[in-house]
C-alpha positions as CSV (number, residue, x, y, z in Angstrom):
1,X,26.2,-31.3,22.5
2,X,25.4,-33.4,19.3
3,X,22.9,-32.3,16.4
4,X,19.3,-34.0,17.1
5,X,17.3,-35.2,14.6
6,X,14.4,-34.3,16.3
7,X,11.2,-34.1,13.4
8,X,10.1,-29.9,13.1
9,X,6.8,-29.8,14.1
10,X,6.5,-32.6,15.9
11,X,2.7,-32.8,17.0
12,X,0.2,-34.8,14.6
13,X,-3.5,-33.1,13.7
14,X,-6.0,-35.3,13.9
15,X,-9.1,-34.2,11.4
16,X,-10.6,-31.9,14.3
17,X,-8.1,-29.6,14.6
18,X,-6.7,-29.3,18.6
19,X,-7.0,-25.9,20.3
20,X,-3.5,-25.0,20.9
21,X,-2.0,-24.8,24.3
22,X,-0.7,-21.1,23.6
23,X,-2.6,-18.3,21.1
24,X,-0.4,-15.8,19.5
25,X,-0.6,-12.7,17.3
26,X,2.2,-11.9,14.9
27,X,2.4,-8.1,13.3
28,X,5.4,-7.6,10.2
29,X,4.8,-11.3,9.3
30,X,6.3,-12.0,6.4
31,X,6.4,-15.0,4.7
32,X,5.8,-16.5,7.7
33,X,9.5,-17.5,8.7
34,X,9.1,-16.7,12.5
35,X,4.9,-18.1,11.8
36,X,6.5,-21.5,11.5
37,X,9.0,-22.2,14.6
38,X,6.0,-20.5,16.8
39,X,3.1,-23.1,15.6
40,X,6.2,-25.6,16.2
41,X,6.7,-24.3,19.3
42,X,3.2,-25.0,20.5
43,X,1.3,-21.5,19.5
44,X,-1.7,-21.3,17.5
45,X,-1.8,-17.8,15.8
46,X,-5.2,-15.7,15.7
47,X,-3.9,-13.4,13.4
48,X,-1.0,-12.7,11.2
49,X,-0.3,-9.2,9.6
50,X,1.9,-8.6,6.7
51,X,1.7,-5.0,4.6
52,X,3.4,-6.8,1.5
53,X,1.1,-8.5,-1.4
54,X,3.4,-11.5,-2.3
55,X,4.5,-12.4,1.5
56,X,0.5,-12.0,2.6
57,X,-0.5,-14.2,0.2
58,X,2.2,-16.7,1.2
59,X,0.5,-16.6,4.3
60,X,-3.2,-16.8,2.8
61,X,-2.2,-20.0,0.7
62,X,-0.1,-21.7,3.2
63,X,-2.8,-21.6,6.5
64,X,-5.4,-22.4,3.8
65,X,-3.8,-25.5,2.5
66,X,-1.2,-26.9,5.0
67,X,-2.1,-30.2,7.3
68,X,-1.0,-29.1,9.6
69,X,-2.5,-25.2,10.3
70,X,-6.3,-27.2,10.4
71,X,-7.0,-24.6,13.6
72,X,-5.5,-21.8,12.4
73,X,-7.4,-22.1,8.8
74,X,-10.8,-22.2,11.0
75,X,-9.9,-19.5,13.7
76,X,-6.6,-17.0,12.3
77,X,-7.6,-13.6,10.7
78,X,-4.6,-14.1,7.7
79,X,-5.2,-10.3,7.2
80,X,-4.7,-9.1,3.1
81,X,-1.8,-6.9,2.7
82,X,-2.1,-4.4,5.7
83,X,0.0,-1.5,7.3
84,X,0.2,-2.3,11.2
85,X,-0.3,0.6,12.0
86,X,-3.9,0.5,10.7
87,X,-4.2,-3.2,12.3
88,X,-7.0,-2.6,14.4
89,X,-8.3,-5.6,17.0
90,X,-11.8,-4.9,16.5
91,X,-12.2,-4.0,13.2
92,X,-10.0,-7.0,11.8
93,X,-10.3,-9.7,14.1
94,X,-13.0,-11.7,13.3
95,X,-11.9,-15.8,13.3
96,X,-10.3,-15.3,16.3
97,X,-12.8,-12.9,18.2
98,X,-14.0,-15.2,20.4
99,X,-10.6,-17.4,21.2
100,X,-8.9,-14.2,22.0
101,X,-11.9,-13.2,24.7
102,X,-11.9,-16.6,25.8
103,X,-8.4,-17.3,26.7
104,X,-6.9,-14.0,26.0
105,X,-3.6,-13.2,23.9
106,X,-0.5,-15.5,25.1
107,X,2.5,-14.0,22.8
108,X,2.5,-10.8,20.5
109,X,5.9,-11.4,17.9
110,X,7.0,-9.5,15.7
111,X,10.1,-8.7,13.5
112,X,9.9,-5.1,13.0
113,X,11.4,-3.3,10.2
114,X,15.1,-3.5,9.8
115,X,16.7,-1.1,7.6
116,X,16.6,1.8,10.7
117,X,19.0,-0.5,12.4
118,X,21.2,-2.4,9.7
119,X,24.7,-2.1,9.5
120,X,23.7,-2.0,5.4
121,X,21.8,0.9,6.0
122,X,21.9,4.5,7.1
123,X,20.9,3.6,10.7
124,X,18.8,6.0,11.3
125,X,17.0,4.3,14.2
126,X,14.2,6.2,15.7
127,X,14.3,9.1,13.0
128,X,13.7,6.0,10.5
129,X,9.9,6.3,8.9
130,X,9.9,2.8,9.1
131,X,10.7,2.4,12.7
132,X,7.8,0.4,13.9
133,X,8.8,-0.3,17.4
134,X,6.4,2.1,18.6
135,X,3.6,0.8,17.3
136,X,4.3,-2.4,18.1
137,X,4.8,-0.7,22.4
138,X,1.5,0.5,21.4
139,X,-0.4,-3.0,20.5
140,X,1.6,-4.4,24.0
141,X,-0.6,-1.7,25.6
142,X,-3.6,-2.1,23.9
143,X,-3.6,-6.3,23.9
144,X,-1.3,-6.9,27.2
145,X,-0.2,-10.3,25.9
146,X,1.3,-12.7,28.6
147,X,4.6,-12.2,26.3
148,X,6.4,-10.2,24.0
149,X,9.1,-11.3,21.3
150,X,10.4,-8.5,18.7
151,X,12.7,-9.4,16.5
152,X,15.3,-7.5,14.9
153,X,19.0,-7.4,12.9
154,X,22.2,-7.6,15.3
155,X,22.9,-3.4,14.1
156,X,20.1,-2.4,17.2
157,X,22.4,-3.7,20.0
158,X,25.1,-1.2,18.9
159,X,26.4,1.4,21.3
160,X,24.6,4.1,19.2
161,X,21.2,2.9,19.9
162,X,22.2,2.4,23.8
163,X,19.8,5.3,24.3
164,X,17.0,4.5,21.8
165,X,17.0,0.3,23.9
166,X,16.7,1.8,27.2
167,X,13.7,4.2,26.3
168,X,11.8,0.9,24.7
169,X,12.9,-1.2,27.8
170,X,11.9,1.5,30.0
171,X,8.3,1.5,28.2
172,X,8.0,-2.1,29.1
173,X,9.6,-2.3,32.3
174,X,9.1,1.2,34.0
175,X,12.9,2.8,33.7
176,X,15.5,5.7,33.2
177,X,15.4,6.7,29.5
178,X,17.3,10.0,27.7
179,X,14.6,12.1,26.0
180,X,15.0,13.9,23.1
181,X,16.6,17.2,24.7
182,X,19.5,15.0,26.6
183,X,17.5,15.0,30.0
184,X,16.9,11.7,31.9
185,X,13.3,10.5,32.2
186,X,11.4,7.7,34.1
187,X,8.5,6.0,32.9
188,X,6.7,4.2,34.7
189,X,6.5,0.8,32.5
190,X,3.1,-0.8,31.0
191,X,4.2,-3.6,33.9
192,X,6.4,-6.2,32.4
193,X,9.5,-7.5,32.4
194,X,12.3,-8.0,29.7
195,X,13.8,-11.5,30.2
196,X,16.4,-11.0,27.3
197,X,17.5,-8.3,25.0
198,X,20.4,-10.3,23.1
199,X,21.7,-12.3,20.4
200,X,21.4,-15.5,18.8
201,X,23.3,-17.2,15.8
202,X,20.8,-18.9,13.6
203,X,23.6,-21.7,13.0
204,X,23.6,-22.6,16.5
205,X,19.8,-23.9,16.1
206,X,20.8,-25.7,12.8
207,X,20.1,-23.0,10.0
208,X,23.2,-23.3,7.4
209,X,23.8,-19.7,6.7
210,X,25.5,-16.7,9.4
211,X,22.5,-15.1,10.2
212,X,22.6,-13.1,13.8
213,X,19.1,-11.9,15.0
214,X,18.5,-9.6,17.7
215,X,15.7,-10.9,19.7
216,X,14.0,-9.3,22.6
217,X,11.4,-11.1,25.2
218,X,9.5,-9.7,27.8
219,X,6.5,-11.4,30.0
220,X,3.7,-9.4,32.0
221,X,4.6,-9.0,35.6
222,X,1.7,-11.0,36.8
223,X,3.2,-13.6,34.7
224,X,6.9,-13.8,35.8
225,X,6.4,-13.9,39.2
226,X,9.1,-15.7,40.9
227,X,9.9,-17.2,38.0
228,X,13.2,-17.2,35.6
229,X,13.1,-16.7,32.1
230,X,16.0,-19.3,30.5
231,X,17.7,-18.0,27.5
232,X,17.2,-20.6,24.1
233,X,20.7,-22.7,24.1
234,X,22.2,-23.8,21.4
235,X,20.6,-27.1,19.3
236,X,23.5,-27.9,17.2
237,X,27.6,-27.8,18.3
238,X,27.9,-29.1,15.2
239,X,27.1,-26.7,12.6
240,X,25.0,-27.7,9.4
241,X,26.7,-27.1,6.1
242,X,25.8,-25.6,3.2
243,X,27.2,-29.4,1.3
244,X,25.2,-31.3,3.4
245,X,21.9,-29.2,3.7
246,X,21.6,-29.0,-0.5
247,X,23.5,-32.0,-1.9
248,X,19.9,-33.8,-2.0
249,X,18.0,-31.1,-3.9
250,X,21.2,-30.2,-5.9
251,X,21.3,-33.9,-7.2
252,X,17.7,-33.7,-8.1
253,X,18.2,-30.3,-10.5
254,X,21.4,-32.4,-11.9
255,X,20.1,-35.6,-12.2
256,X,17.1,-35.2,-15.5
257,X,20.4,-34.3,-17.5
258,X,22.4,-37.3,-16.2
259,X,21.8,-39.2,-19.2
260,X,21.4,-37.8,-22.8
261,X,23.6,-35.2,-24.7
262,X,24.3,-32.7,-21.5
263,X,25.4,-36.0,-19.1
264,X,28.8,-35.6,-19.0
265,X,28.8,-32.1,-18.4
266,X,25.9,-32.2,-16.0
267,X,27.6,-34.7,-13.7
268,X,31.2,-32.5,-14.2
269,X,28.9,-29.9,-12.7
270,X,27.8,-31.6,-10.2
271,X,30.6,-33.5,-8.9
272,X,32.6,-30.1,-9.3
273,X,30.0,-28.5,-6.5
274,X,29.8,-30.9,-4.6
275,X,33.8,-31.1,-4.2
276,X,33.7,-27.8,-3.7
277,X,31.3,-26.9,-1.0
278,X,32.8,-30.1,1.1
279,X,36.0,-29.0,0.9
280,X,35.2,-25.8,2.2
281,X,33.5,-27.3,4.8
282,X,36.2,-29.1,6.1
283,X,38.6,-26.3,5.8
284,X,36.2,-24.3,7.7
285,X,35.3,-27.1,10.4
286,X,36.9,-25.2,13.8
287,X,35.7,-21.8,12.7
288,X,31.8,-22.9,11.9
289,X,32.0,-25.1,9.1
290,X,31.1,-24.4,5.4
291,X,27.6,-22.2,6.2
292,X,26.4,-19.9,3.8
293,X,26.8,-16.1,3.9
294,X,23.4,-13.7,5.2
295,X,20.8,-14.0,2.8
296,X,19.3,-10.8,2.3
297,X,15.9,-9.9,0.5
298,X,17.0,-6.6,-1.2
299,X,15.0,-3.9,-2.0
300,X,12.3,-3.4,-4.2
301,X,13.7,-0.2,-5.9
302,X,16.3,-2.3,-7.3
303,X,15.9,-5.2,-10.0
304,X,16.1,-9.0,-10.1
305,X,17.4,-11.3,-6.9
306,X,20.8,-11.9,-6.3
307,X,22.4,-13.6,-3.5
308,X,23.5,-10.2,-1.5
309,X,26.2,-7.6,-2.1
310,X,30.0,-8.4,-3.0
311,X,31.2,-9.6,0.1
312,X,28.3,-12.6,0.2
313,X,29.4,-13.0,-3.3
314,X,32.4,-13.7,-2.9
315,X,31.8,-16.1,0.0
316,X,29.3,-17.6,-2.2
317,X,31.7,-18.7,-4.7
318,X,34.0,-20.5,-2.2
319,X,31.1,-22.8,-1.7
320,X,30.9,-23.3,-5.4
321,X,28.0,-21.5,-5.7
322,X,27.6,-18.4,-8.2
323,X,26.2,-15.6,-6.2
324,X,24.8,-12.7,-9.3
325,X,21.1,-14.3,-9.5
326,X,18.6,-16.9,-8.5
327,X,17.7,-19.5,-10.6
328,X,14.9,-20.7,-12.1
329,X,12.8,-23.6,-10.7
330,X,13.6,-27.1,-12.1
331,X,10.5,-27.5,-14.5
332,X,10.6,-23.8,-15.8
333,X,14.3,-24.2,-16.4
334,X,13.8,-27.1,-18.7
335,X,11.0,-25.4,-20.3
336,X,12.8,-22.1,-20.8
337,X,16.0,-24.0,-21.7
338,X,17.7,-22.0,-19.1
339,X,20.9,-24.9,-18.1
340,X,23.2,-22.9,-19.1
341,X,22.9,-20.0,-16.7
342,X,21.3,-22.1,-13.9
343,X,23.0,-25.4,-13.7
344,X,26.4,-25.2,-16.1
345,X,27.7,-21.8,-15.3
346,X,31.3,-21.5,-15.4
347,X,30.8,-20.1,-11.6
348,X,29.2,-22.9,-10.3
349,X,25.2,-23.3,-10.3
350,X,22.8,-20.6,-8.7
351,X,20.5,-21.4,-6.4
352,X,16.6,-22.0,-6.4
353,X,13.8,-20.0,-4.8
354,X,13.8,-23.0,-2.5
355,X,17.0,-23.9,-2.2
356,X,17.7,-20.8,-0.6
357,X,14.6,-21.7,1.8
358,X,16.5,-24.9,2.9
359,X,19.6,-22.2,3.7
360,X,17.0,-20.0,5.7
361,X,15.3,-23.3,7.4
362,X,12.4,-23.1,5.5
363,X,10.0,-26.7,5.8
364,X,10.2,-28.3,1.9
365,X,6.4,-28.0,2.1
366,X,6.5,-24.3,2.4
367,X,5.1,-22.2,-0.9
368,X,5.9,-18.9,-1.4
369,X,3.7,-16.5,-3.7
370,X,4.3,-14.3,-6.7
371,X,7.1,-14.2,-9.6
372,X,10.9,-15.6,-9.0
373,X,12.0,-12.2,-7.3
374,X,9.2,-11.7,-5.4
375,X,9.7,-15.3,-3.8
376,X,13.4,-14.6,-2.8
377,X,12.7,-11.3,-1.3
378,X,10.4,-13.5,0.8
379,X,12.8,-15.5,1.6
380,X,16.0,-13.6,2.1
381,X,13.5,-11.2,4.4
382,X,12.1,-14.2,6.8
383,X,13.3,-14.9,10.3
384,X,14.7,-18.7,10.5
385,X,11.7,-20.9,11.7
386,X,14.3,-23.3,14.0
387,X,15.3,-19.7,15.6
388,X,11.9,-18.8,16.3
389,X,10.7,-22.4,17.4
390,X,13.6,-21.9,19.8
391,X,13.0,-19.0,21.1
392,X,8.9,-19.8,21.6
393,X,9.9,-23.4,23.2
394,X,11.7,-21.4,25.7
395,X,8.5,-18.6,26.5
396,X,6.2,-21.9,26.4
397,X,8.1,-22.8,29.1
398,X,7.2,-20.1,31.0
399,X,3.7,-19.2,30.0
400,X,3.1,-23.3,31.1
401,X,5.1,-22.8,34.5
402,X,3.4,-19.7,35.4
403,X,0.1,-21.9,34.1
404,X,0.8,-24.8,36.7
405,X,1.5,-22.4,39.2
406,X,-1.5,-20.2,39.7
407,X,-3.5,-23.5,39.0
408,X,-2.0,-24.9,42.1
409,X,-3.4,-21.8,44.0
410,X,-6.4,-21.8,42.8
């Protein structure tokens, strides 16, 4: 399999908006990561729900401004900063209102909280306050979308939460589950079907970093049918690098200081980076090439962004690349005269706010709200947008099978 070139977000708005061929709602949204690959996919989004400031007004800006969200700037509730478990569909849906009676609700996404599961955590699972699966069992209920996709970090498909997977499969799908006190117990399912509960590797869809998401999809019984859900394959054999996804936006932080008192050492730097993070490419070609390590968000009880704990550090710095902070955007870095620490660090340079974007598959054109740290958390939080426009392609498929089907009998 070779790496396509194929353009993300392929379909061209005309100045009247198209009604999309698939309507979504998306709780834990983010900065709007898994948003993205879904509107690529083909889903138009009547509402998107996000409990932090900064990320919801990421959201805010970006449906307000971009080209290519006209529909969803006339008919998505962008919800401020909201706890999902106060998201309520007739007190907060008012854009949409009338799309969602109309055509009802084609996909509910989420990626739900993952600190209960994460190998960086306690892994508390279920006992976790910030367990959200439930509620999002209870919106399934409450909306009965066509489709489900919940996303989540690889810790959930551990053995230890065998038990805690079968009672949330067995509230989709009807199922044995073990309750609380060790007993088996059926339930009898809210009548869909769970097509996949597994993994994917974000570097097999062309994101240049080692980032495994768990990613569960399920379709309404009346949907599936006799038809067969078909797992996302891979995009890329070839995996992107970390060299080749930032050479171009390195060059352009290097390049103001190519001439002038700081050229010599800017293009040292530079060429010094660049060597560095090809060469570890190569070296690394049979065993996934030079990506980049997770990119993690952090917590807010801690202080400014860095690029993850030693380890990712570490890893980091083989790709010439110095890990302990985030730098500052070109133009504030020449205003604040900050070079030094963010281009000609003895370590290597650090990266941007959107530099580590490009690693998380981010479109350039994506702006992210609030300071420096509040943007990486953002970032370093999201769900790749190729991932997500993989897996959606591959429930479009579906939803427009099952479509075709019952038209055919009608």
């Amino acid at each position: 399999m070779t790496r396509t070139n194929e353009p993300e977000g392929s379909v061209e708005q005309s100045e009247e908006p198209k009604e999309p061929e698939f309507t979504s709602i998306e709780i834990c949204a983010g900065a709007g990561g898994q948003a993205i690959g879904l509107h690529q996919a083909g889903f138009g989004h009547l509402a998107l729900v996000e409990i932090d400031p900064h990320a919801a007004a990421t959201l805010e800006k970006n449906v307000a401004s971009h080209p290519k969200w006209g529909w969803e700037k006339e008919n998505c509730d962008v919800l401020p900063p909201t706890d999902v478990n106060d998201f309520k569909q007739d007190r907060h849906l008012a854009k949409s209102a009338e799309v969602l009676q109309r055509r009802g609700l084609d996909l509910l996404a989420g990626g739900v909280p993952c600190p209960p599961f994460s190998h960086a955590g306690k892994q508390l699972g279920k006992d976790d306050e910030r367990d959200l699966f439930p509620r999002m069992l209870a919106l399934v209920e409450e909306l009965k979308p066509r489709a489900v996709m919940i996303e989540n970090v690889r810790g959930i498909m551990d053995p230890k939460f065998d038990d805690y997977r079968d009672l949330i499969q067995a509230k989709l799908q009807s199922g044995w589950y073990r309750g609380e006190d060790g007993e088996m117990v059926w339930d009898e399912g809210m009548g869909y079907t769970v097509g996949e509960w597994d993994i994917l590797e974000a570097s097999d869809f062309g994101v240049p970093q080692l980032r495994p998401r768990a990613i569960l999809v399920a379709f309404r019984n009346d949907i599936l049918k006799d038809l067969k859900y078909e797992w996302p394959a891979a995009t890329h054999e070839d995996h992107v690098s970390v060299a080749e996804a930032l050479e171009d936006s390195m060059r352009a932080r290097y390049e103001p200081y190519f001439t002038g008192a700081q050229a010599k050492v800017a293009r040292k730097k530079f060429d010094a980076w660049l060597d560095t993070a090809q060469e570890r490419h190569k070296v690394l070609a049979e065993k996934g090439g030079g990506i980049a390590p997770t990119l993690v968000g952090g917590s807010k009880k801690h202080g400014g962004a860095d690029l993850g704990p030693s380890r990712a550090k570490a890893a980091w710095g083989q790709l010439g690349v110095d890990g302990l902070g985030v730098a500052n955007d070109p133009d504030t870095c020449r205003e604040k005269g900050t070079q030094k620490r963010d281009l000609f660090g003895e370590n290597g340079p650090m990266l941007t706010v959107q530099q580590a974007a490009i690693i998380q598959g981010f479109p350039p054109e994506w702006q992210f709200s609030g300071g420096k740290t509040a943007q990486y958390r953002q970032v370093g939080n999201a769900f790749p947008p190729p991932v997500a426009r993989a897996v959606g392609k591959s429930i479009a498929d579906v939803l427009r099978a099952a479509r075709e089907r019952d038209n055919k009998k009608a």
